[in-house]
Backbone as CSV, one residue per row, in Angstrom:
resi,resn,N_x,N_y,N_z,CA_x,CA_y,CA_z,C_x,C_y,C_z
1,UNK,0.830,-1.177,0.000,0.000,0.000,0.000,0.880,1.247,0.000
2,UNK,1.069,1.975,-1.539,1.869,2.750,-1.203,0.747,4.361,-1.195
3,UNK,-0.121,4.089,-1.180,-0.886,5.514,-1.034,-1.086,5.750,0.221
4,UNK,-1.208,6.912,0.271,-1.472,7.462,1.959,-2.718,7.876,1.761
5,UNK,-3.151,7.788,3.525,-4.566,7.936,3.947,-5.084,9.191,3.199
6,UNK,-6.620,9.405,3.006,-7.027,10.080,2.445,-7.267,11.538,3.557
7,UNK,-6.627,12.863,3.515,-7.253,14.324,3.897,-8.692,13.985,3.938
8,UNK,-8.842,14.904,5.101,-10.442,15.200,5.586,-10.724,16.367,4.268
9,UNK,-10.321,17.121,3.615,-10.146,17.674,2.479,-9.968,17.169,1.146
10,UNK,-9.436,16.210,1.187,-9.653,15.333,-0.086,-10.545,14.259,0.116
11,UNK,-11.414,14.036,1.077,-12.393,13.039,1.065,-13.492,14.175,0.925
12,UNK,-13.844,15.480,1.307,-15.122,16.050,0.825,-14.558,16.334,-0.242
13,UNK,-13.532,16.830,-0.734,-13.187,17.048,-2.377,-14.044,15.935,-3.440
14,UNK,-13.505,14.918,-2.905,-13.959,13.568,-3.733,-15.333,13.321,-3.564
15,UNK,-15.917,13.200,-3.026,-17.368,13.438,-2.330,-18.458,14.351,-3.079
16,UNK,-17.520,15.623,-3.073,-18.501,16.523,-3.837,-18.044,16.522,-5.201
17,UNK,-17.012,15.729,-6.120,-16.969,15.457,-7.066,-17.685,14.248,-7.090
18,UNK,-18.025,13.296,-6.667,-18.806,12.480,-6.754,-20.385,12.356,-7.257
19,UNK,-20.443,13.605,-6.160,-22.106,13.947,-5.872,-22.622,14.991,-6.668
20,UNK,-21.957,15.441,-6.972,-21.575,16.947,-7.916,-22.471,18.279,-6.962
21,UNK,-22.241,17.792,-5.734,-22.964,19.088,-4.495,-21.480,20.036,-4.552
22,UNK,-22.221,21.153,-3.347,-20.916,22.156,-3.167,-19.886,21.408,-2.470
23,UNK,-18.870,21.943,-2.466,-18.196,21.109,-1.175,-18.130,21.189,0.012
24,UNK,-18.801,22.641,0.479,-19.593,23.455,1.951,-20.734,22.354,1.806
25,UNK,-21.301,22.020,0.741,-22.630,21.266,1.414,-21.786,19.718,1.711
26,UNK,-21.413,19.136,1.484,-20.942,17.830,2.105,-20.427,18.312,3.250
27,UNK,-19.353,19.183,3.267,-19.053,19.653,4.389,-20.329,19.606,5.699
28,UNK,-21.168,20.090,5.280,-22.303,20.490,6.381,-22.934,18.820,6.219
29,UNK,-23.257,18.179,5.688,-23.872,16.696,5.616,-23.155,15.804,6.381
30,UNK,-21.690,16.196,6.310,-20.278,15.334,7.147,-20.766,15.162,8.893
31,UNK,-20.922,17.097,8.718,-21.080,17.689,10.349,-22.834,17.360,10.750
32,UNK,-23.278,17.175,10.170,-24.809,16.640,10.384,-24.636,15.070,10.724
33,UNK,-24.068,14.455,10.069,-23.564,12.848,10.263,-23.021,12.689,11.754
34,UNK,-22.136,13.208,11.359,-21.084,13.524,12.799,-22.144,13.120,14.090
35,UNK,-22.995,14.666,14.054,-23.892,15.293,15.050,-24.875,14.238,15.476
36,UNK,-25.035,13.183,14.431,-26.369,12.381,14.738,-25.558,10.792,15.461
37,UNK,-24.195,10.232,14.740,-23.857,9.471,15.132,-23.301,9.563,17.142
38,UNK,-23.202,10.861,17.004,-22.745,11.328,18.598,-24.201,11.215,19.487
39,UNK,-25.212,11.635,18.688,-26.641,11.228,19.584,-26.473,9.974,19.782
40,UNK,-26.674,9.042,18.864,-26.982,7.676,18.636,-26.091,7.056,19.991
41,UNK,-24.975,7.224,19.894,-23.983,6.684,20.794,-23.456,7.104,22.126
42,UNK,-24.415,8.643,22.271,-24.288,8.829,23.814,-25.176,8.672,24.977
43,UNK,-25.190,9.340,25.705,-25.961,8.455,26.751,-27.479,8.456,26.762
44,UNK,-28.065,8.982,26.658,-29.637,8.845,26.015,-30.064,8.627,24.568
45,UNK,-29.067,8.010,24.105,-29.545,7.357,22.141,-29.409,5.866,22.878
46,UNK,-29.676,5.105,21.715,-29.634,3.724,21.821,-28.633,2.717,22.298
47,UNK,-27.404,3.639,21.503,-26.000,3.002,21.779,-25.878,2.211,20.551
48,UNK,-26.012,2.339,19.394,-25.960,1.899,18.301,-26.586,2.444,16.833
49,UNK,-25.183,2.661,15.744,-25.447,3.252,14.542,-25.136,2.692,13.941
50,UNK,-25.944,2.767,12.293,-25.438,2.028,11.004,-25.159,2.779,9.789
51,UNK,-24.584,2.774,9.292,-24.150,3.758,8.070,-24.420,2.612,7.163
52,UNK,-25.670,2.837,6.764,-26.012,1.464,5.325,-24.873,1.116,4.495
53,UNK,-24.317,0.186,4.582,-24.019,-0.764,3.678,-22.832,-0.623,3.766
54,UNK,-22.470,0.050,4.922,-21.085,0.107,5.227,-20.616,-0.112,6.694
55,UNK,-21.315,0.575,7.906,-20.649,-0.130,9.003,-21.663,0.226,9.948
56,UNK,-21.541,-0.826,11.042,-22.324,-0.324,12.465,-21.476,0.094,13.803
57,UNK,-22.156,1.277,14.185,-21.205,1.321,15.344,-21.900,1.466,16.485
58,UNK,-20.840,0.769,17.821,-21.688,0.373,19.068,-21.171,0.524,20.060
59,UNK,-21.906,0.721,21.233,-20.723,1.304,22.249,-21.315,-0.251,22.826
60,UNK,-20.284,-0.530,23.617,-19.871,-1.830,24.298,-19.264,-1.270,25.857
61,UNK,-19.879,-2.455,27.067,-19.180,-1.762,27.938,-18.253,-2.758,28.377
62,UNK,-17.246,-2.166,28.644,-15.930,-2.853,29.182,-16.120,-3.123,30.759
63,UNK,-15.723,-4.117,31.221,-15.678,-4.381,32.825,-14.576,-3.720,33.346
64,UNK,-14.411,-3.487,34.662,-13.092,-2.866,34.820,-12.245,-4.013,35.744
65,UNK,-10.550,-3.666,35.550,-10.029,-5.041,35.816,-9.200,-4.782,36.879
66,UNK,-8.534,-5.925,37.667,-7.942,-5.627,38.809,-6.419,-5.464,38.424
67,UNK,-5.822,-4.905,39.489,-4.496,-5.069,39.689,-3.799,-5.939,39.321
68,UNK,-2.878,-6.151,37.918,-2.445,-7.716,38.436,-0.738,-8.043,37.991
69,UNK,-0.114,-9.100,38.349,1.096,-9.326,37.811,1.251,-9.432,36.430
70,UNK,2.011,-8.805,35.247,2.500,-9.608,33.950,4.324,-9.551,33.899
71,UNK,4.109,-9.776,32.885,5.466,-10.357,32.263,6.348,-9.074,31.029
72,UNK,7.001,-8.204,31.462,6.926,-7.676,30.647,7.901,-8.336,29.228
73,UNK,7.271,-7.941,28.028,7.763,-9.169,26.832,9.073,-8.660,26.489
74,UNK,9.489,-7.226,26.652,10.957,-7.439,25.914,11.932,-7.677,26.897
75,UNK,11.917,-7.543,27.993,13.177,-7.662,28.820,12.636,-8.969,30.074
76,UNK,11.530,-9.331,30.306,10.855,-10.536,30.527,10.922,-10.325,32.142
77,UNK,11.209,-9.250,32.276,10.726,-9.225,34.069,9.398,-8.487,34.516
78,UNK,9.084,-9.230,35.027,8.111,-9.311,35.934,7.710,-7.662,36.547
79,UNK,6.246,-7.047,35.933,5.855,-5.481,36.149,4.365,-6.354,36.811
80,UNK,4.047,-5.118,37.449,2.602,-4.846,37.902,1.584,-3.671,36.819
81,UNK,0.896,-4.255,36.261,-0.221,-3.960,35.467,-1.386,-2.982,35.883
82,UNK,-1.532,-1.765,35.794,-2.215,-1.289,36.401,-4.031,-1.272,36.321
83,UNK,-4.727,-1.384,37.506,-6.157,-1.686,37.445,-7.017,-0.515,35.867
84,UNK,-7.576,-0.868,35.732,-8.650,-0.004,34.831,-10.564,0.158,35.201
85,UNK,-10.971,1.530,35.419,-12.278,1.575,35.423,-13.217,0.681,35.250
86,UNK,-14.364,0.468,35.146,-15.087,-0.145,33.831,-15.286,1.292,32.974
87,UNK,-15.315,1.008,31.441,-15.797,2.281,30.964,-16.564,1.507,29.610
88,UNK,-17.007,2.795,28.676,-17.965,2.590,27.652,-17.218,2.463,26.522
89,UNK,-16.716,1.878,25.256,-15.885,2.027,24.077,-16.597,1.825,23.032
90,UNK,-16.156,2.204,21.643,-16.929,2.564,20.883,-16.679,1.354,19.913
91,UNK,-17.074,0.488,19.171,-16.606,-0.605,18.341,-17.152,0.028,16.920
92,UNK,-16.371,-0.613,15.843,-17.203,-0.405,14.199,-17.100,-1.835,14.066
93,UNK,-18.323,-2.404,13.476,-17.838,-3.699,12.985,-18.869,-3.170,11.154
94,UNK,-17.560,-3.628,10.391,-17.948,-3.372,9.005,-19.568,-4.803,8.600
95,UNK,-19.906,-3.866,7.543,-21.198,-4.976,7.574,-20.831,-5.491,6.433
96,UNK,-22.086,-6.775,5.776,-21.259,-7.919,4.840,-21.514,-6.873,3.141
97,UNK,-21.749,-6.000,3.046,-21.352,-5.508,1.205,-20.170,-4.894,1.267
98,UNK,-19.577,-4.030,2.713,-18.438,-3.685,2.841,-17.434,-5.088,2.877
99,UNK,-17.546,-5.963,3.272,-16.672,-6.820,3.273,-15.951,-7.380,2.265
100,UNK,-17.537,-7.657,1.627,-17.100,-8.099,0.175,-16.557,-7.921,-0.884
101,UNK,-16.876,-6.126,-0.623,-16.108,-5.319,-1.598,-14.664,-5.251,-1.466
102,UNK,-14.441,-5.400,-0.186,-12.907,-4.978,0.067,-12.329,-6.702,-0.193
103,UNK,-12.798,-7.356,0.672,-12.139,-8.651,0.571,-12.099,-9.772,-0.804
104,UNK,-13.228,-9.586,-1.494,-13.402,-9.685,-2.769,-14.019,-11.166,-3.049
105,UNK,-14.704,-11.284,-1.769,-15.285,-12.695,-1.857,-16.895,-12.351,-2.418
């Protein structure tokens, strides 16, 4: 992969060459998207969004974990791991036309 990630500027570029809209209006459709996926996924939405035919996203809650011994892997001695909250995280899991497209099955 020798191309680099796509600019937040060259993805509404492409977008509104796509769509043949302004590129202020994708712009504003981006920030409308934005605005609704942040409902969806905070604390009084459902906790779950889908962007048809491309991905769902979900907040998942994490347990929180104790204190504990590991191993650290490059020098192999022995650290203490520090505890974590429980907290809320956000997952994408791609849906199956995105898959297919990319994976090519």
């Amino acid at each position: 992969m020798a191309e680099k990630p796509a600019t937040k500027t060259a993805i509404l570029k492409g977008l509104a060459d796509k769509t043949g809209m302004a590129k202020k209006d994708v712009a504003t459709f981006m920030d409308a998207l934005g605005d609704m996926i942040r409902h969806h996924l905070g604390k009084k939405g459902p906790g779950v969004f889908t962007i048809p035919g491309l991905v769902k996203l979900k907040t998942v809650k994490k347990a929180a974990t104790k204190e504990r011994q590991g191993r650290n892997p490059k020098t192999g001695e022995m650290i203490t791991i520090a505890a974590k909250p429980a907290r809320k995280v956000v997952k994408a899991y791609p849906l199956k036309v995105l898959k297919d497209s990319v994976l090519g099955s």
